[in-house]
N, CA, C and O atoms as a Maestro MAE file, in Angstrom:
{
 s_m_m2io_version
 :::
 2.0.0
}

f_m_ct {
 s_m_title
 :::
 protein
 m_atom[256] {
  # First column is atom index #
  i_m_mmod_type
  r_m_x_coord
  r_m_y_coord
  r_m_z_coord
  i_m_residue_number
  s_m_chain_name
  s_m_pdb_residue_name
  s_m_pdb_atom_name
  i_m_atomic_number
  :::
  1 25 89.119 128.871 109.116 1 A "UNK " " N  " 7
  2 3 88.194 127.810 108.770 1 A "UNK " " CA " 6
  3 2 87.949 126.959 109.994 1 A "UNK " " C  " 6
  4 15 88.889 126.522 110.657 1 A "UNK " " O  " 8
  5 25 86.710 126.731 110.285 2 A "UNK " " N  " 7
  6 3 86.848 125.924 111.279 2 A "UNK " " CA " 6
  7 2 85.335 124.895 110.695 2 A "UNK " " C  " 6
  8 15 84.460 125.367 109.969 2 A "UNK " " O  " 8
  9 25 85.340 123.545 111.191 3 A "UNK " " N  " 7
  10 3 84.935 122.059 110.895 3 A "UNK " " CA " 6
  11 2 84.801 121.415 112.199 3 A "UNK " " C  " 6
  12 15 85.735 121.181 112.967 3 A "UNK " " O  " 8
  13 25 83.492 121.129 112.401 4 A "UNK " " N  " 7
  14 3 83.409 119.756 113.322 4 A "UNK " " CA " 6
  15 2 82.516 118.679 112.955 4 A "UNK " " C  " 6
  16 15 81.387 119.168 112.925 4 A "UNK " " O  " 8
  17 25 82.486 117.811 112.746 5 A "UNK " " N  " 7
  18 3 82.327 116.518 112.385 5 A "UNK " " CA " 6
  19 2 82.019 116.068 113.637 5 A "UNK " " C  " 6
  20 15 82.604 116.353 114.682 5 A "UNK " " O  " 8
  21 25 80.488 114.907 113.396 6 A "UNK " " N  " 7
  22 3 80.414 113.804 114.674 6 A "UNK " " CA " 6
  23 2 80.338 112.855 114.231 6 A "UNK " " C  " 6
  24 15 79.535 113.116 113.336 6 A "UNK " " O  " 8
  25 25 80.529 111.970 114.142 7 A "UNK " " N  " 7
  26 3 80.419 110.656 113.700 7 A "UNK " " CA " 6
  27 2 79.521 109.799 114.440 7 A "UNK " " C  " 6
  28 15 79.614 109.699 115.664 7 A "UNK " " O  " 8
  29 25 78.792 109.275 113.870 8 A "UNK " " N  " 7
  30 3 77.111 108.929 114.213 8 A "UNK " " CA " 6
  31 2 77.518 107.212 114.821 8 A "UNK " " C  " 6
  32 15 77.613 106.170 114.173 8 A "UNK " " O  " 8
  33 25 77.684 107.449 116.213 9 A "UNK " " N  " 7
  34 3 77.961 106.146 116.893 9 A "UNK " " CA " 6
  35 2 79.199 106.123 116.973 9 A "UNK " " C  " 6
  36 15 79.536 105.018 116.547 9 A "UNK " " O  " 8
  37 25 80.000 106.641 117.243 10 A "UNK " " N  " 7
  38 3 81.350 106.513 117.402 10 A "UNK " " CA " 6
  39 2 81.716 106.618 118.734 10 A "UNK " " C  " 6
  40 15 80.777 107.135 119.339 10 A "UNK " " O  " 8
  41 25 82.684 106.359 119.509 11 A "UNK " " N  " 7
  42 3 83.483 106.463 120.782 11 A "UNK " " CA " 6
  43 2 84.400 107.347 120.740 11 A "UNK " " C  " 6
  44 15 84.811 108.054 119.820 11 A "UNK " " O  " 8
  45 25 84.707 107.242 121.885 12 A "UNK " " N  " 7
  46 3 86.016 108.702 122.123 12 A "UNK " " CA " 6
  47 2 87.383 107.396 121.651 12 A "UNK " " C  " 6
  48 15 88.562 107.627 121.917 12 A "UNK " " O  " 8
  49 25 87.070 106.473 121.154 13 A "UNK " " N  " 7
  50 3 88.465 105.690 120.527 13 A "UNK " " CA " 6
  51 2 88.286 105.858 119.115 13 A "UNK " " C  " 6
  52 15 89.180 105.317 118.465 13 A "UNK " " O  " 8
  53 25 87.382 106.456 118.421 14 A "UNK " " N  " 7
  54 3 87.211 105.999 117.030 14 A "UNK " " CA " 6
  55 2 88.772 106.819 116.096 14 A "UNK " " C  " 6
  56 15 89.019 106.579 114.915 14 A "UNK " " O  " 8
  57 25 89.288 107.396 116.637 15 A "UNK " " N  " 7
  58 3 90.441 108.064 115.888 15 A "UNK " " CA " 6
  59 2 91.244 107.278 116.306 15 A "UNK " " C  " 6
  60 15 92.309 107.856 116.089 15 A "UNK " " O  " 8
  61 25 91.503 106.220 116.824 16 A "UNK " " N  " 7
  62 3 92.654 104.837 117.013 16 A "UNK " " CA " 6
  63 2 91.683 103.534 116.153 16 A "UNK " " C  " 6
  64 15 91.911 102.340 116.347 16 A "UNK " " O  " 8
  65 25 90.946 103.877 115.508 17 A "UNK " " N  " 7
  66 3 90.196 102.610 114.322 17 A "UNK " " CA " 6
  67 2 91.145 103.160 113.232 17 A "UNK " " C  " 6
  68 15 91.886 104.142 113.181 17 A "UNK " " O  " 8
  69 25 90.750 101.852 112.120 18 A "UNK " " N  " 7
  70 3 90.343 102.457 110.622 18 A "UNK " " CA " 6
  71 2 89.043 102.986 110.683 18 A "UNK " " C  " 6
  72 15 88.151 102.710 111.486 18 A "UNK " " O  " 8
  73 25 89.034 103.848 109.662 19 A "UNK " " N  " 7
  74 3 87.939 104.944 109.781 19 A "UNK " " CA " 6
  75 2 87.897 105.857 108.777 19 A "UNK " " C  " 6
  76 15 88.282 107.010 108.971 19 A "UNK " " O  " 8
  77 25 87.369 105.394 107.454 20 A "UNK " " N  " 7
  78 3 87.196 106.302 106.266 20 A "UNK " " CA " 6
  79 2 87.107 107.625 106.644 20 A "UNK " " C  " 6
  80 15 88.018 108.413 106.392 20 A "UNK " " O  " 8
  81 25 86.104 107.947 107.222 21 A "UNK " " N  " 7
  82 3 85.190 109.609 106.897 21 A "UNK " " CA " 6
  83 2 86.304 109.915 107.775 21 A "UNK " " C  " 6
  84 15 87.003 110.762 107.220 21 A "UNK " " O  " 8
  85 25 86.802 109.564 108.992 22 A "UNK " " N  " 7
  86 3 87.934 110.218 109.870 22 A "UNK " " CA " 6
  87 2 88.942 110.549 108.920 22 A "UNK " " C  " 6
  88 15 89.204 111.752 108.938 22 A "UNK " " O  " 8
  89 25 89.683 109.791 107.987 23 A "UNK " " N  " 7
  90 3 90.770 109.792 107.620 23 A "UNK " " CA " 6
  91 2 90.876 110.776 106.522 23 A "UNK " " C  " 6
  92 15 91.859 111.493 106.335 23 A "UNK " " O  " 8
  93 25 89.434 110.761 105.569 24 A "UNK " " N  " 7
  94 3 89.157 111.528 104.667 24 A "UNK " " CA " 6
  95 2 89.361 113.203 104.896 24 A "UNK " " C  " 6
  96 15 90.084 114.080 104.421 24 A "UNK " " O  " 8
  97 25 88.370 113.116 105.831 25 A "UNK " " N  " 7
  98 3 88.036 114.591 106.537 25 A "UNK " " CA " 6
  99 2 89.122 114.851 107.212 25 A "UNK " " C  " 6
  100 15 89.068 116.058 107.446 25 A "UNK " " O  " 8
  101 25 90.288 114.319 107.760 26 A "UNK " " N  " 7
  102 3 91.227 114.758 108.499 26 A "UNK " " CA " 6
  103 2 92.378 115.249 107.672 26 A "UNK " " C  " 6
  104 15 92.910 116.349 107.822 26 A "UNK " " O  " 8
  105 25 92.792 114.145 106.592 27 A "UNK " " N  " 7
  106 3 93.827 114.289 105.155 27 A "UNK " " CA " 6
  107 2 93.598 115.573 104.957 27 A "UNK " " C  " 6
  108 15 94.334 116.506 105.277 27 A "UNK " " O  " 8
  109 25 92.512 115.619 104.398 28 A "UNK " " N  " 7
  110 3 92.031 116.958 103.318 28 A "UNK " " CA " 6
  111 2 92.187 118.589 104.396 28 A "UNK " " C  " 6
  112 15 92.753 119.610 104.005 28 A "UNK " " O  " 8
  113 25 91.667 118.449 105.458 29 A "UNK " " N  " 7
  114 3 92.007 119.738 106.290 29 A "UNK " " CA " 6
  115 2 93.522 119.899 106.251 29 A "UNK " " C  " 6
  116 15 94.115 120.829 105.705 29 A "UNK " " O  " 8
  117 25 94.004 118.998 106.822 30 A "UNK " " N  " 7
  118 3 95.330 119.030 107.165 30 A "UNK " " CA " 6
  119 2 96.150 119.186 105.819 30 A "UNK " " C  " 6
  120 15 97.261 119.717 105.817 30 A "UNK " " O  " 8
  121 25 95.634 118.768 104.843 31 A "UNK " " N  " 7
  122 3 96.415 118.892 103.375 31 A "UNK " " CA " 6
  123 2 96.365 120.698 103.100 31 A "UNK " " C  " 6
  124 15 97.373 121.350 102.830 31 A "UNK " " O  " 8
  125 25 95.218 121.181 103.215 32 A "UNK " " N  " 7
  126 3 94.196 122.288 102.725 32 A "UNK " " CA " 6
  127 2 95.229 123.643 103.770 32 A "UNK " " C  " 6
  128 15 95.920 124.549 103.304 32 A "UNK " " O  " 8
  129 25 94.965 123.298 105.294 33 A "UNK " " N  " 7
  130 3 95.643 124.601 105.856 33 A "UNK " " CA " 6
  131 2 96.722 124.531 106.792 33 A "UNK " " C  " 6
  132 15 96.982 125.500 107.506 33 A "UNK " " O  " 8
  133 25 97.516 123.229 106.861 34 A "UNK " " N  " 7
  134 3 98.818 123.334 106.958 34 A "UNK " " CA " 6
  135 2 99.822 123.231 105.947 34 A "UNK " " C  " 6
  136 15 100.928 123.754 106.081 34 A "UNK " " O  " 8
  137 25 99.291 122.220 104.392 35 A "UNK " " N  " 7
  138 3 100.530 122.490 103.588 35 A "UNK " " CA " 6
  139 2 99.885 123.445 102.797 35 A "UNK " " C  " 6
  140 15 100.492 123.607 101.739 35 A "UNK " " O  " 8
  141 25 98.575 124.356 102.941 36 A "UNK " " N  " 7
  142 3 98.360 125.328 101.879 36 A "UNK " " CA " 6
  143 2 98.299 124.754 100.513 36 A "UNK " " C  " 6
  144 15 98.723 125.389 99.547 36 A "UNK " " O  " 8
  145 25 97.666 123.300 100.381 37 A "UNK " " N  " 7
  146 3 97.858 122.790 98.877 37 A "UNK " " CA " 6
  147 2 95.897 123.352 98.672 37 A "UNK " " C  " 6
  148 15 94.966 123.093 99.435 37 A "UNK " " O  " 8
  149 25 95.883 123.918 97.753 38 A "UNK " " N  " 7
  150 3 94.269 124.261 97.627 38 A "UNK " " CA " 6
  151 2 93.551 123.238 96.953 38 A "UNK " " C  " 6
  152 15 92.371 122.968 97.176 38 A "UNK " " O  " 8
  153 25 94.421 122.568 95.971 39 A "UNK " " N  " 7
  154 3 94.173 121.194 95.705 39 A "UNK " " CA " 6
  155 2 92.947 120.334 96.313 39 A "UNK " " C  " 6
  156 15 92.189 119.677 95.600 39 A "UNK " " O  " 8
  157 25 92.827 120.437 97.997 40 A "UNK " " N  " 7
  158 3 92.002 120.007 98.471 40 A "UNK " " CA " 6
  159 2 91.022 120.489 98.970 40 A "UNK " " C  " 6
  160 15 90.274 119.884 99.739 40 A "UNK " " O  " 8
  161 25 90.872 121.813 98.551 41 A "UNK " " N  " 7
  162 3 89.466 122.599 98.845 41 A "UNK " " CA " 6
  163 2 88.139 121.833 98.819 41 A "UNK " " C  " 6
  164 15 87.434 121.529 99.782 41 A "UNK " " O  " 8
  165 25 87.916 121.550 97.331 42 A "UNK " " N  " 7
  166 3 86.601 120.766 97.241 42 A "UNK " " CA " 6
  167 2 86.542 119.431 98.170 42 A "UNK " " C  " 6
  168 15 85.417 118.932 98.181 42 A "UNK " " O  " 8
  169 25 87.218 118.955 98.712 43 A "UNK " " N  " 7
  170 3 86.726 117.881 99.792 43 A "UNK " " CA " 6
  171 2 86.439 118.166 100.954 43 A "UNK " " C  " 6
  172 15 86.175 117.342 101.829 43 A "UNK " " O  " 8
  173 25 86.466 119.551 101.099 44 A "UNK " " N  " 7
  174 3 86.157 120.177 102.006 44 A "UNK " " CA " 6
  175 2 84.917 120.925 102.208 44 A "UNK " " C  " 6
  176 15 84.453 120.796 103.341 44 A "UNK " " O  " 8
  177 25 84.400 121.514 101.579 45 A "UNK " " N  " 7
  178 3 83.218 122.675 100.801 45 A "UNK " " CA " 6
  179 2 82.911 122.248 99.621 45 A "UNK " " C  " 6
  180 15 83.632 121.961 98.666 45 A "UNK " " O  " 8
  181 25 81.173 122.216 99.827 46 A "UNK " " N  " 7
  182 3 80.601 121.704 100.512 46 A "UNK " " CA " 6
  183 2 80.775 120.600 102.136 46 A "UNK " " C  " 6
  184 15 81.239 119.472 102.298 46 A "UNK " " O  " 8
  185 25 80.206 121.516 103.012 47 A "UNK " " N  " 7
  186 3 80.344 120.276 103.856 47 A "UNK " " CA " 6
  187 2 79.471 119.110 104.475 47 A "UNK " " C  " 6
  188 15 78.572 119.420 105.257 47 A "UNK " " O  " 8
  189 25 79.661 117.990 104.208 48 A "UNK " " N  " 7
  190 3 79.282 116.887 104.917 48 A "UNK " " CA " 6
  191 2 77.936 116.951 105.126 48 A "UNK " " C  " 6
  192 15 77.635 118.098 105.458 48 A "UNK " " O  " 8
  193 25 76.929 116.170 105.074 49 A "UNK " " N  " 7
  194 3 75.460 116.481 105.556 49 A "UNK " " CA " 6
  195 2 75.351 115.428 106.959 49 A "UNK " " C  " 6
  196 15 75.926 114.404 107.329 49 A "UNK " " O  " 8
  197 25 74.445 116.175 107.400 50 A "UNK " " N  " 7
  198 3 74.218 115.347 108.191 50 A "UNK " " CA " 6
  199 2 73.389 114.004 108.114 50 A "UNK " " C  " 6
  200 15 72.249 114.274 107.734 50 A "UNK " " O  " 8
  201 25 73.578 112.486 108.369 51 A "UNK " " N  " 7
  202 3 73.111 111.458 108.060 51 A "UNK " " CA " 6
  203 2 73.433 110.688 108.953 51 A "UNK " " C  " 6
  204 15 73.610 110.970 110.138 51 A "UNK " " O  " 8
  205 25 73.577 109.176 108.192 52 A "UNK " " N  " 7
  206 3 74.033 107.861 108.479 52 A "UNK " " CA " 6
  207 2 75.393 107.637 109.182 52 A "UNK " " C  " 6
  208 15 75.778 106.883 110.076 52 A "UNK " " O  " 8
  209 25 76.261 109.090 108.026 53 A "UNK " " N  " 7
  210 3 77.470 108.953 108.683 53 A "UNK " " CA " 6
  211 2 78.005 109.604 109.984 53 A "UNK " " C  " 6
  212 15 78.741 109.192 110.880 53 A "UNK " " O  " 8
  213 25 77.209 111.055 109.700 54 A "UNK " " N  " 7
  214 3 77.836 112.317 110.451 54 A "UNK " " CA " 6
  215 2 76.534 112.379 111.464 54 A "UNK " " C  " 6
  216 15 75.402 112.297 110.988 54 A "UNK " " O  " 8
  217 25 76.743 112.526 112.856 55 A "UNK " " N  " 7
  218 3 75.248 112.970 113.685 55 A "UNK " " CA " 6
  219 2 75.601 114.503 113.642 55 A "UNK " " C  " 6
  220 15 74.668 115.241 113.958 55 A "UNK " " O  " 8
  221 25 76.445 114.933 113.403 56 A "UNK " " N  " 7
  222 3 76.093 116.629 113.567 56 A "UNK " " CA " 6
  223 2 77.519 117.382 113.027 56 A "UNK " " C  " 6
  224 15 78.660 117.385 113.490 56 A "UNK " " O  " 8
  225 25 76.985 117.942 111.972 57 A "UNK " " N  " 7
  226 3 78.155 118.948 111.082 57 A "UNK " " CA " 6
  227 2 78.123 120.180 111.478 57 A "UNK " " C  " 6
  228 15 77.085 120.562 112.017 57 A "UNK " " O  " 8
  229 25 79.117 121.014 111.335 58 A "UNK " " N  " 7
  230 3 79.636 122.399 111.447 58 A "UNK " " CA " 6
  231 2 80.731 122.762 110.682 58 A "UNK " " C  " 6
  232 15 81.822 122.195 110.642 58 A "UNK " " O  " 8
  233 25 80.267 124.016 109.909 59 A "UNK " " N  " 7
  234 3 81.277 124.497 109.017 59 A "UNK " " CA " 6
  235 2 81.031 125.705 108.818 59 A "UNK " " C  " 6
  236 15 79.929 126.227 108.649 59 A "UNK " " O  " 8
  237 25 82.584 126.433 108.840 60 A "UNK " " N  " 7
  238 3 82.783 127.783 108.292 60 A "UNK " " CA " 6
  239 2 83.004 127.846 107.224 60 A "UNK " " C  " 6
  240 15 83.813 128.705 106.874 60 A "UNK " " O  " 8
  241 25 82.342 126.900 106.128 61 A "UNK " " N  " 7
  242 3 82.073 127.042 104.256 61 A "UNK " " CA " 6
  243 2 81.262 128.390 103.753 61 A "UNK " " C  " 6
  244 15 80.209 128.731 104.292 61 A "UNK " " O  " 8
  245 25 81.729 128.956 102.910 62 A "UNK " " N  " 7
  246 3 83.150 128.939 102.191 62 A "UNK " " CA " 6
  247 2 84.338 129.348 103.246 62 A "UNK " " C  " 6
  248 15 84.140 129.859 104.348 62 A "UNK " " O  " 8
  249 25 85.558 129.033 102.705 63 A "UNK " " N  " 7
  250 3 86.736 129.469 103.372 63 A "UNK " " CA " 6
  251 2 87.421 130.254 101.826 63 A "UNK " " C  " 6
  252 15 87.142 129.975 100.660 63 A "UNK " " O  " 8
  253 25 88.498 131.420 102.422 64 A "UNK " " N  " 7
  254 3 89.479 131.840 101.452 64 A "UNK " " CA " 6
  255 2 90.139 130.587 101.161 64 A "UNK " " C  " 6
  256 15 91.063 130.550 100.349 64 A "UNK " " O  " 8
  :::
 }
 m_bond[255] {
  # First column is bond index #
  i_m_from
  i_m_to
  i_m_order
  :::
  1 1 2 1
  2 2 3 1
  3 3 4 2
  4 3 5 1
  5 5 6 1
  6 6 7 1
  7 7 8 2
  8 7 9 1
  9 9 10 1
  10 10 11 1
  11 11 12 2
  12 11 13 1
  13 13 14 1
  14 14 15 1
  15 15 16 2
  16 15 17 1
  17 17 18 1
  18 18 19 1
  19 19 20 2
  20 19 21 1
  21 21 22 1
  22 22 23 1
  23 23 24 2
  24 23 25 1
  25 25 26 1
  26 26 27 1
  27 27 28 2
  28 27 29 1
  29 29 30 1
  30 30 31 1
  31 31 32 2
  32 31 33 1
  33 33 34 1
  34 34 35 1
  35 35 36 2
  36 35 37 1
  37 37 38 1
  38 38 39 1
  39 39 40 2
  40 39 41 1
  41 41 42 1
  42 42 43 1
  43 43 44 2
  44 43 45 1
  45 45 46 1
  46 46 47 1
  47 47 48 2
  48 47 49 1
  49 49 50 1
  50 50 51 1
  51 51 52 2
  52 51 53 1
  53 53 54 1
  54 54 55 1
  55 55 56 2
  56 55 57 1
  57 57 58 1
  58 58 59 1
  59 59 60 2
  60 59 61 1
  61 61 62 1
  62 62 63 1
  63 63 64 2
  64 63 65 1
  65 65 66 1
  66 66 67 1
  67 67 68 2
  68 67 69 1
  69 69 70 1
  70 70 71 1
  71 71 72 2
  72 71 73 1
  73 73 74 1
  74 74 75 1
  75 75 76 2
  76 75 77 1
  77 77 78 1
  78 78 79 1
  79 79 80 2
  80 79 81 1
  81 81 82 1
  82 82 83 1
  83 83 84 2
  84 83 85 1
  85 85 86 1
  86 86 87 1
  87 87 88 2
  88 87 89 1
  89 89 90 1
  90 90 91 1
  91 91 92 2
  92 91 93 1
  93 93 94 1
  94 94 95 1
  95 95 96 2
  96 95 97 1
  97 97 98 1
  98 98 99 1
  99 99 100 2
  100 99 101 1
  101 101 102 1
  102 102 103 1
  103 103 104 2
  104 103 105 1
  105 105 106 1
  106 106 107 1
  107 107 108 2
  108 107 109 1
  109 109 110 1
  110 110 111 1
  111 111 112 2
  112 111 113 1
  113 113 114 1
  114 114 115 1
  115 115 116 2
  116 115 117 1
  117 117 118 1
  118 118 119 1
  119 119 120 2
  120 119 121 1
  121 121 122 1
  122 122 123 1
  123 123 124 2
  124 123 125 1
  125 125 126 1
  126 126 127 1
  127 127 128 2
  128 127 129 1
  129 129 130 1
  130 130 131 1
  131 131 132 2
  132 131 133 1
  133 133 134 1
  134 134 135 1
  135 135 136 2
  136 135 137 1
  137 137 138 1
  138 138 139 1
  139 139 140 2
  140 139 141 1
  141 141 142 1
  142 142 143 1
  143 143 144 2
  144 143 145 1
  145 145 146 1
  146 146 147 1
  147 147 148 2
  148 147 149 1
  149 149 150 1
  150 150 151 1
  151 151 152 2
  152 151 153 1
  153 153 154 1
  154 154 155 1
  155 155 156 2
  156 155 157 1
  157 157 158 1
  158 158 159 1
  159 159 160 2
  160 159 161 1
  161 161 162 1
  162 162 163 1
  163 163 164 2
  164 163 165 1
  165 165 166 1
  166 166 167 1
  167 167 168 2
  168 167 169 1
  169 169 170 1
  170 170 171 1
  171 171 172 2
  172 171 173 1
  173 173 174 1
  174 174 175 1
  175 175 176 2
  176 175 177 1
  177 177 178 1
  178 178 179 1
  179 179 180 2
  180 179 181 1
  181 181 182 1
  182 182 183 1
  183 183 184 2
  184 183 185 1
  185 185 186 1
  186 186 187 1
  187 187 188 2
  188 187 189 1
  189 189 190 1
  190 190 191 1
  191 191 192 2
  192 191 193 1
  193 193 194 1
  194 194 195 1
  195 195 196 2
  196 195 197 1
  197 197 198 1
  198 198 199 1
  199 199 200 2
  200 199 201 1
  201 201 202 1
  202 202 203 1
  203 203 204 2
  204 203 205 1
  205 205 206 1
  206 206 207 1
  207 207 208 2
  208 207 209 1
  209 209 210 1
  210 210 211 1
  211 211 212 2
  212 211 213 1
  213 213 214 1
  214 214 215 1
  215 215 216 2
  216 215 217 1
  217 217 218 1
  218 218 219 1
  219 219 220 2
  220 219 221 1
  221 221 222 1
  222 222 223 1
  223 223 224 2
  224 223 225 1
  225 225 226 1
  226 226 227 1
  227 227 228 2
  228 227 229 1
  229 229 230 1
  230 230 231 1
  231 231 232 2
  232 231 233 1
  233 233 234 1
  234 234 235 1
  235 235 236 2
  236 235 237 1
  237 237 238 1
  238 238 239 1
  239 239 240 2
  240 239 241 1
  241 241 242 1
  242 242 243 1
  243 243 244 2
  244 243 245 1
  245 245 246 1
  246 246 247 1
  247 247 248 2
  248 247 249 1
  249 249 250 1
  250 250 251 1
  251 251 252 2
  252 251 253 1
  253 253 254 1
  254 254 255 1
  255 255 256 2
  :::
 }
}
């Protein structure tokens, strides 16, 4: 599976903020394919559109 996320105005510090969509999108991967909980699939896939929040998405959706 692979995911990249941009965050629309952000700095190369924004992962030392609070930061919803960071924290969201980071939990859920990290929940999903290091503890293997599938639990968090759907916050994953569908992914993210591009907008207000995200300047530019990438995703290997669907994943096994």
């Amino acid at each position: 599976m692979r995911t990249y996320l941009e965050l629309r105005g952000a700095s190369h510090f924004a992962p030392n903020t609070s930061n919803t969509p960071i924290a969201r999108a980071s939990v859920a991967w990290l929940k999903r394919f290091v503890d293997n909980d599938l639990r968090y699939s759907p916050f994953l896939c569908p992914a993210p559109a591009v907008g207000t929040t995200y300047s530019d998405v990438r995703s290997s959706c669907p994943f096994n």
